[in-house]
C-alpha positions in Angstrom: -107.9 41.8 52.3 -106.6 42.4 48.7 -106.7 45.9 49.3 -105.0 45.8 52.4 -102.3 44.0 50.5 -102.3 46.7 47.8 -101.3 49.4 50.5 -98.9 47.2 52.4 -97.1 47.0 49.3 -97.1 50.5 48.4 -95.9 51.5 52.2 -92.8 49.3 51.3 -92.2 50.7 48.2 -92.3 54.7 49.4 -90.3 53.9 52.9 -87.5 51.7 51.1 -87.4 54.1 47.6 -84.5 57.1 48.2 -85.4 58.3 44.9 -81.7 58.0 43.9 -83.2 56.4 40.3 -86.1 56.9 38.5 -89.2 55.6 39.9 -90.3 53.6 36.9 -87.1 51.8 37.1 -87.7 51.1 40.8 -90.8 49.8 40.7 -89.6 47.5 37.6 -87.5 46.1 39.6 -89.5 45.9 42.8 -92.1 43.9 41.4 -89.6 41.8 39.6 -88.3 40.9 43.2 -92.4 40.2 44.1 -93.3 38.2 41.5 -96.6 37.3 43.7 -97.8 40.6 42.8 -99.7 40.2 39.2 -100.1 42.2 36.6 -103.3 44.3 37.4 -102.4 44.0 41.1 -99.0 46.3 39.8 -101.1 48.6 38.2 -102.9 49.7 41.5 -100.1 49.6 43.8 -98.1 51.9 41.0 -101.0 53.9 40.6 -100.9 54.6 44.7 -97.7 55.2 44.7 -97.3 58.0 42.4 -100.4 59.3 43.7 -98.4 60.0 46.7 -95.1 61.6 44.9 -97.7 63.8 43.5 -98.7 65.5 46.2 -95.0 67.1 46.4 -94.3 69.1 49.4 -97.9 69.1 50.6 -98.7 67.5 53.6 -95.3 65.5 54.3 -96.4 65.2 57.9 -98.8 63.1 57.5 -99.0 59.1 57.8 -97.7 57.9 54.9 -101.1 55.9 54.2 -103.1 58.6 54.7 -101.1 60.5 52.2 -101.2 57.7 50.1 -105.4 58.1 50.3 -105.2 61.8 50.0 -103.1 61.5 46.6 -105.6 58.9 45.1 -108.6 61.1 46.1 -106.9 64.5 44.7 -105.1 62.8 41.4 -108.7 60.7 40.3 -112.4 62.0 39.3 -114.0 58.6 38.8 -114.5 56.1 41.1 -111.3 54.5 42.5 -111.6 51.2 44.5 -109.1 51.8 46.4 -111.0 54.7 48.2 -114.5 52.5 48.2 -112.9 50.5 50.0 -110.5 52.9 52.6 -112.3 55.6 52.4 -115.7 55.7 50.7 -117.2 59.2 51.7 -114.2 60.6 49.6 -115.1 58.5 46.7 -118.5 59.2 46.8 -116.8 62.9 46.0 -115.0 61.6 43.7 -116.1 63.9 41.2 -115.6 67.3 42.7 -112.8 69.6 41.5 -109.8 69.9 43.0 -110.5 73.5 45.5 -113.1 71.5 46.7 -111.9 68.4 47.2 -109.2 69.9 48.8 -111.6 71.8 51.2 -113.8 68.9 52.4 -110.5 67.1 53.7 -110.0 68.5 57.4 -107.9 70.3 57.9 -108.1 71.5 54.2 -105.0 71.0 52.1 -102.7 73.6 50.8 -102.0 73.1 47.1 -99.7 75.8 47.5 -97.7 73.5 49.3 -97.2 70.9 46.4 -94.5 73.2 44.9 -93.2 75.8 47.6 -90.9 77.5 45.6 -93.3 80.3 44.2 -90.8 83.5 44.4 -88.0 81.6 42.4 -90.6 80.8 39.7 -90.2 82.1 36.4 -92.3 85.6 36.0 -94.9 84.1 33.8 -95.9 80.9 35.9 -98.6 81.1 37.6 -97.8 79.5 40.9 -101.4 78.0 41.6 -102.6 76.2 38.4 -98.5 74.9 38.2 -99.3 73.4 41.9 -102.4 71.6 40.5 -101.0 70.4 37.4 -99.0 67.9 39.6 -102.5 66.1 40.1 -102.8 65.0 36.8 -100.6 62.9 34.4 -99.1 64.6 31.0 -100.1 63.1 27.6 -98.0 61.4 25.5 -97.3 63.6 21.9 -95.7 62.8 19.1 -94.9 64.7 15.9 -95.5 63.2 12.4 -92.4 63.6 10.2 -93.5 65.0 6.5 -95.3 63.0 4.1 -96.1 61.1 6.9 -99.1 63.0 7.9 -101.6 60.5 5.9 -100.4 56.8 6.6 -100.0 57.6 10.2 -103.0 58.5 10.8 -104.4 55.8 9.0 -102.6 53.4 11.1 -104.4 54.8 14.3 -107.3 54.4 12.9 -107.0 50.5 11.8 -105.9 49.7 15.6 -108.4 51.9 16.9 -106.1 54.0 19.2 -107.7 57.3 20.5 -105.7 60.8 19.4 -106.1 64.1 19.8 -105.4 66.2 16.7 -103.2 69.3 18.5 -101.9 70.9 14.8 -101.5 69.0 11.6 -98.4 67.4 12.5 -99.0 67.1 16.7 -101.0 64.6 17.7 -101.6 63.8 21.7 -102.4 60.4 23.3 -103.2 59.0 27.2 -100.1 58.4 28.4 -100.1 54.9 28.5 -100.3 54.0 24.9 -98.0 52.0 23.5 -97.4 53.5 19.7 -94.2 51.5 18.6 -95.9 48.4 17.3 -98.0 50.7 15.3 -96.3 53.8 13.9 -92.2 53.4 12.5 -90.7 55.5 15.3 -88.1 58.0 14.5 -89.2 57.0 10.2 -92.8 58.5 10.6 -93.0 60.1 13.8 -90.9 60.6 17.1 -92.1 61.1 20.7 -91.6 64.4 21.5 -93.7 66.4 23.9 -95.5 69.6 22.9 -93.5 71.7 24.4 -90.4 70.7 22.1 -92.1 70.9 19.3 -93.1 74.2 20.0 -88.9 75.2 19.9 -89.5 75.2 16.0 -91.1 78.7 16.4 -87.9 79.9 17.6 -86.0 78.0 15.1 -87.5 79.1 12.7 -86.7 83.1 14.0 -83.3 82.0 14.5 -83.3 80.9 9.9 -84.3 84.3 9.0 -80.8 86.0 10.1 -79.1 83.3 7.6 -79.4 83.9 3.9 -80.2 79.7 2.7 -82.3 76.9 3.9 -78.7 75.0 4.4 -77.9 76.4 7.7 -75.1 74.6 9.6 -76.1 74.3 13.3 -74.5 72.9 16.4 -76.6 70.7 18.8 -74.2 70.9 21.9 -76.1 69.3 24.3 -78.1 66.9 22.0 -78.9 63.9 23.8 -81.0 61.5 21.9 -80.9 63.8 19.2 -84.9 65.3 18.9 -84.5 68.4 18.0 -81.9 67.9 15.7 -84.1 65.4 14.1 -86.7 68.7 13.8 -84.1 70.9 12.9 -83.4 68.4 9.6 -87.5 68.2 9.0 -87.4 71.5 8.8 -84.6 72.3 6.8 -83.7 68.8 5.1 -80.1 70.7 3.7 -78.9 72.3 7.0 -75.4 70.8 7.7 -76.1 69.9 11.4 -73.6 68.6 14.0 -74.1 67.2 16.9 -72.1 66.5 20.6 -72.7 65.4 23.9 -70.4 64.6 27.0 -69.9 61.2 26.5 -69.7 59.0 23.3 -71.9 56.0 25.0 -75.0 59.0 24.9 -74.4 59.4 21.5 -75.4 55.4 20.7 -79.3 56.4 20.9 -78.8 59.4 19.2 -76.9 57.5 16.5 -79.9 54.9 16.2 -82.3 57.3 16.4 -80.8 58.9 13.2 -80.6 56.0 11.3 -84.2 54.9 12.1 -85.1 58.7 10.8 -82.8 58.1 7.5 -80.6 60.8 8.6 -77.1 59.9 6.7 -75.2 63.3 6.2 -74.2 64.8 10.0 -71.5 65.1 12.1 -70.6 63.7 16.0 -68.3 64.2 18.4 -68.5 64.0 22.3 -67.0 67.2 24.4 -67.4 68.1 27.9 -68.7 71.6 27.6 -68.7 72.1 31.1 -64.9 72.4 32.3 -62.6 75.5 32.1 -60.6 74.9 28.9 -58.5 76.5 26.1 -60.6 76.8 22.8 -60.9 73.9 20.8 -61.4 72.8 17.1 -65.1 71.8 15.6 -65.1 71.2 12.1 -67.6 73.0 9.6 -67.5 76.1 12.8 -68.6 78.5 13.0 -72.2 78.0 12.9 -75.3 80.0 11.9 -77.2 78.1 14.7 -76.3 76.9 17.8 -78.9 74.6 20.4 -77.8 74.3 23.7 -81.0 72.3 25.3 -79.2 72.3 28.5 -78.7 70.1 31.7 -81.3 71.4 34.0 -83.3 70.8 37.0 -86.1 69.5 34.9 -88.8 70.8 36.8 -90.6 71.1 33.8 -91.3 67.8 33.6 -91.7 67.2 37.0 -95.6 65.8 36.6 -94.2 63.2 34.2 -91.8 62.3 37.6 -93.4 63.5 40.5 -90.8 61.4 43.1 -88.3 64.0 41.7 -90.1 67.3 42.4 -90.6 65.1 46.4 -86.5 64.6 46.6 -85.3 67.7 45.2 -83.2 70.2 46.9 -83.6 73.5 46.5 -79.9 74.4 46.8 -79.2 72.0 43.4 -80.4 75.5 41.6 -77.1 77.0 42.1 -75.0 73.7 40.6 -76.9 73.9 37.4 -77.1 77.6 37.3 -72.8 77.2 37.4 -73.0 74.6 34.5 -75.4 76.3 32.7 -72.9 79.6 32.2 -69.9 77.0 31.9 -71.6 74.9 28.8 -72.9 78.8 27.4 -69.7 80.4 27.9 -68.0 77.1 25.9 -70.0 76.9 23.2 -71.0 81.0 22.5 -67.6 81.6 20.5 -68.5 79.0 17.7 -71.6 81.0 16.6 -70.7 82.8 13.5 -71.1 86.5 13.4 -75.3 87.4 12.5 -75.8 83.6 13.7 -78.4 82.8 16.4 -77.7 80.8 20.2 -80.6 78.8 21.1 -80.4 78.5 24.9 -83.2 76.0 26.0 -84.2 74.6 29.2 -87.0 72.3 30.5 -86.9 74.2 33.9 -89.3 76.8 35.1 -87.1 78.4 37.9 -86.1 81.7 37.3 -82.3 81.1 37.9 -82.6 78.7 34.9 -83.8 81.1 32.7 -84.1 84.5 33.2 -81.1 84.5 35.0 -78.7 82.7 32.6 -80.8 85.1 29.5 -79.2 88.1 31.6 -75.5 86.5 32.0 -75.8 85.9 28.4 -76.9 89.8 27.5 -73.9 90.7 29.7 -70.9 88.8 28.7 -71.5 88.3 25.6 -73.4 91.0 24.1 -75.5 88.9 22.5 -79.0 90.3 21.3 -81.8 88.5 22.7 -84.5 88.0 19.9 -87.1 86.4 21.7 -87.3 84.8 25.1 -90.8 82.6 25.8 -91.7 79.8 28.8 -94.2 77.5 26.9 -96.4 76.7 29.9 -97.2 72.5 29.4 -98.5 72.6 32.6 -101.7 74.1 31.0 -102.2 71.8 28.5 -101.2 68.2 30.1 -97.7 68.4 28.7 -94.3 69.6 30.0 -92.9 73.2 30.8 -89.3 74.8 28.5 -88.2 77.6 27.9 -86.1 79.1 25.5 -84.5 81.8 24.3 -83.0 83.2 21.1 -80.2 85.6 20.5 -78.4 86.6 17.6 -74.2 88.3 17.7 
């Protein structure tokens, strides 16, 4: 009976959810509406029901139950009681890998199907282990700020929390972990997956065309504010300004800052995106310019499986418009020998390859490096980036 009650409660979740906000904040306030529904009890029925957004594209024609099943069996590898108890054959296969698991269900699954859109994938993806990656969640990583490297680690080690050393200053965690009551965030370390952290490498490609450590750089499409945060570990004397499209996005960003004791920087919020004369930024032009820009975020798409489920292909052409408004807008601020940072966390081709090209074209920029850092290998998210100098 209680696991009856577990699926009846997921079915209402997936048939009423339109995936118009994330699911995490759905299901918050689902079960704030439910309050019968305990603790553990909200653990299982959330578990179920991103077992089913993970499934993608895969077998939509199925009864939502059964998919429901299928995603638990495909998504776990120890036993789940869930499946004991609906369908015990599958648990008692728990174990297999995923091509196999897939080909003992009848008819056998297409994991090709989780992600359909293999011919507008970047050209370095490789369509198959992306599909599978949907069946497992991402870690959690953070980076440890400098001089930070010791008493953070000691901390772990006091409250006994699991990590997994990636490089000296990139740790990785299971994804629930809950580091704030243990580590200063943003002080000592900030969340920021592995694929971010990786941007440094191109950061640091971009520093060698300027002739000091105290760079000025633009963060156009900054957000919270992470990789400026980087940018300043990196190079504690850049000059580093940052903007986004509205002032209320730069309040975290803000926060963030003065959590990370950054004092000397510069704000102001600018919609990149509209046709418009040129504009004033103080301390322009810049030696570096980060646009880490909006995107379809398919990326990160195992961290939010309901959005790869919802999404509609022809959104690709909206953000592939933005994407050459916000480049187009912010290109003339980059001093002359100065590098543009173009950065998504997209993996379609028209979100990359195809922006690097209208870059190359219009603006005669030369493209230094170009690289998709492939998360989906190593449990974390997908970007890519690529840097060009004038």
């Amino acid at each position: 009976m209680k696991h009856d009650n577990h699926l009846k409660s997921a079915l209402r979740i997936i048939e009423t959810f339109k995936g118009d906000i994330p699911l995490h904040l759905w299901l918050k306030k689902f079960f704030r509406e439910n309050k019968q529904i305990g603790s553990r009890d909200r653990k299982v029925v959330s578990e179920m029901v991103y077992c089913f957004f993970r499934l993608g594209h895969a077998e939509k024609k199925i009864a939502t139950d059964e998919r429901i099943l299928l995603g638990l069996f495909l998504c776990n590898n120890t036993s789940n009681e869930i499946l004991q108890y609906f369908r015990p054959s599958w648990n008692d296969q728990i174990s297999l890998n995923i091509e196999e698991k897939a080909n003992i269900i009848q008819p056998s699954i297409l994991l090709s199907e989780i992600f359909p859109w293999k011919d507008q994938l970047s050209t370095t993806v490789n369509h198959e282990s992306f599909c599978k990656s949907f069946l497992q969640q991402p870690d959690l990583f953070a980076r440890i700020r400098p001089g930070y490297e010791k008493p953070v680690r000691e901390k772990l080690q006091k409250a006994a929390i699991a990590f997994t050393e990636i490089n000296p200053s990139c740790l990785s965690f299971p994804n629930a972990t809950k580091l704030d009551s243990i580590v200063e965030l943003n002080k000592e370390a900030v969340i920021q997956d592995l694929s971010s952290q990786q941007i440094s490498e191109l950061i640091k490609l971009s520093t060698l065309n300027c002739q000091t450590s105290a760079v000025t750089a633009w963060d156009c499409c900054a957000g919270s504010g992470g990789k400026s945060i980087m940018l300043h570990d990196m190079y504690p004397a850049a000059d580093i300004t940052v903007s986004d499209i509205r002032e209320s996005i730069l309040i975290n960003l803000k926060k963030r800052f003065r959590e990370a004791g950054i004092k000397k920087y510069h704000s102001f919020a600018k919609d990149l995106s509209t046709n418009q004369p040129s504009f004033t930024i103080d301390h322009s032009p810049f030696d570096i310019i980060i646009a880490d820009l909006p995107c379809s975020g398919s990326g990160t798409w195992s961290r939010t499986p309901e959005a790869l489920y919802f999404f509609d292909i022809a959104e690709i052409e909206k953000y592939n418009s933005l994407q050459k408004k916000i480049v187009s807008n912010a290109i003339p601020y980059l001093k002359k020998g100065g590098t543009f940072l173009y950065i998504t966390c997209s993996v379609f081709k028209k979100e990359n390859e195809e922006i690097v090209d209208f870059i190359q074209d219009k603006f005669h920029l030369r493209m230094l490096k170009s690289k998709l850092f492939k998360g989906f290998d190593q449990k974390s998210d997908s970007m890519f980036a690529a840097a060009f100098t004038a």
